[in-house]
C-alpha positions in Angstrom: -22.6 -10.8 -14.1 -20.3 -13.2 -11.7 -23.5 -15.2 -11.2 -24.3 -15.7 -15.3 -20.8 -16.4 -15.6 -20.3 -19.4 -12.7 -23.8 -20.9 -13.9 -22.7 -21.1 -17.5 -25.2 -18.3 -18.9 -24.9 -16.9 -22.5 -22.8 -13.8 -22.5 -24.8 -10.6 -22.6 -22.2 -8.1 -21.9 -20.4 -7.0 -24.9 -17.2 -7.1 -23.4 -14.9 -9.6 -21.9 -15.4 -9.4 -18.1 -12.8 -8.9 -15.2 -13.3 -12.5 -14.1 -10.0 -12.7 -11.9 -10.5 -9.7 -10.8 -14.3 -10.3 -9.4 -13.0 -13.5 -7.8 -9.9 -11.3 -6.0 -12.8 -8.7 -5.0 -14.7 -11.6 -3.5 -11.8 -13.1 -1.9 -10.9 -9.7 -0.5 -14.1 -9.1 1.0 -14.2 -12.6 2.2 -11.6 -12.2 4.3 -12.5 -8.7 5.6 -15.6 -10.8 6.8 -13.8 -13.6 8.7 -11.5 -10.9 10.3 -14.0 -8.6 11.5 -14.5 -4.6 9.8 -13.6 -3.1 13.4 -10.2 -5.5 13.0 -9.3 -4.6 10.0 -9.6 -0.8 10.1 -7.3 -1.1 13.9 -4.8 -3.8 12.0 -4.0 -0.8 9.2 -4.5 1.8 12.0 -2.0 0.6 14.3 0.7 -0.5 11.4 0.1 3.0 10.0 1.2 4.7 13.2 4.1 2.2 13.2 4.9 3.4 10.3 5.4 6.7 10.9 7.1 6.1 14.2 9.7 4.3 12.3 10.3 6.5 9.3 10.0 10.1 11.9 13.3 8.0 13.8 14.9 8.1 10.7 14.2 11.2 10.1 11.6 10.8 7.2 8.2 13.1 7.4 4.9 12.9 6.7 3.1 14.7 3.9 0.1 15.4 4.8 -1.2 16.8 8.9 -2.1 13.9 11.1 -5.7 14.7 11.2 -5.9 14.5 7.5 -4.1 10.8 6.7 -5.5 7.5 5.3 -4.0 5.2 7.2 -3.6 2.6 4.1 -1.6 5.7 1.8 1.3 7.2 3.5 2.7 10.1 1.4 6.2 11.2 2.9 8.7 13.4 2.0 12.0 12.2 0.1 14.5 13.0 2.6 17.3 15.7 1.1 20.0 14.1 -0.8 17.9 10.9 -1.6 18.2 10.4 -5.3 14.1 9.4 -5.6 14.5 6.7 -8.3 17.5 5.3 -6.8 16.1 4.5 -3.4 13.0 3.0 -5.1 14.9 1.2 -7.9 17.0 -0.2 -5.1 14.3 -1.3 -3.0 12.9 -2.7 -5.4 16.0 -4.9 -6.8 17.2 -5.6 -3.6 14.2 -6.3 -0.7 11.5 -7.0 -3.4 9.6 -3.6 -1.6 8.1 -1.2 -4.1 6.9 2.1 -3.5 5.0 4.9 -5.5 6.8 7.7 -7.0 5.3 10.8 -6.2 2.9 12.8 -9.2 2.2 15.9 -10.9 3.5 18.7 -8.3 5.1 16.4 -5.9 6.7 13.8 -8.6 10.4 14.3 -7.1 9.4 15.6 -4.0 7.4 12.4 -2.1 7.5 8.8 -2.0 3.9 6.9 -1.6 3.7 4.0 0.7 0.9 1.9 0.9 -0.1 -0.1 3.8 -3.2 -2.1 2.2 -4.5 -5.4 3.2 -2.1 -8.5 3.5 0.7 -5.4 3.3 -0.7 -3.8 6.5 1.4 -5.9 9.1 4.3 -5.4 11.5 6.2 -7.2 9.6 5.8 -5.8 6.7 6.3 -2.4 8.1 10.0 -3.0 9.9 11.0 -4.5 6.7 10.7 -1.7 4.5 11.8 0.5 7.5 15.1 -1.7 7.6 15.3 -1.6 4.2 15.2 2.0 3.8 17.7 2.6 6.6 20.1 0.3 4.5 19.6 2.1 1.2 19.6 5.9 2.3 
């Protein structure tokens, strides 16, 4: 479908397609490419553990055993006495960091951090662990 549409072919599909969004998945997997897979899967590896290093010193837990994790989808428990939308609101507003409410069962009960792509990097990671230090 990408192809037909860069060379100017008549439109067969009957519905408008993702167009931005096939050139972000081509990008994406572009840059996968030029890094390397095996990079890539230690870069999110290695933040992810940073990750929980930081947040278990502030006394933030994990969801989910070690042995079960995706390294890219961190689901950790709200710590007691953290008013849930106010620490994400504030993150938000304040260090331009957003992170998922928890859903169904756990809505209220765990934040969801994710640690994809450009977002899986040091720097990224002791941000949001200074910036949760400031608002809790």
């Amino acid at each position: 479908m990408i192809i037909n549409y860069w060379e100017g072919a008549t439109r067969a599909y009957h519905h408008t397609a993702p167009i931005n969004m096939l050139y972000g998945l081509y990008q994406a997997l572009y840059l996968i490419l030029e890094e390397g897979e095996q990079n890539v899967y230690q870069r999110h590896m290695d933040n992810h553990r940073r990750l929980v290093e930081g947040l278990d010193k502030i006394g933030i837990k994990m969801l989910v055993d070690e042995e079960c994790r995706l390294p890219m989808l961190n689901s950790v428990f709200i710590p007691k006495g953290a008013d849930d939308a106010a620490v994400r609101s504030a993150l938000l507003k304040d260090h331009k960091i957003e992170i998922g409410a928890g859903l169904g069962p756990l809505a209220g009960k765990i934040w969801r951090i994710g640690l994809m792509g450009h977002t899986a990097r040091p720097e990224n990671v002791d941000k949001l662990l200074a910036a949760l230090k400031t608002v809790l």
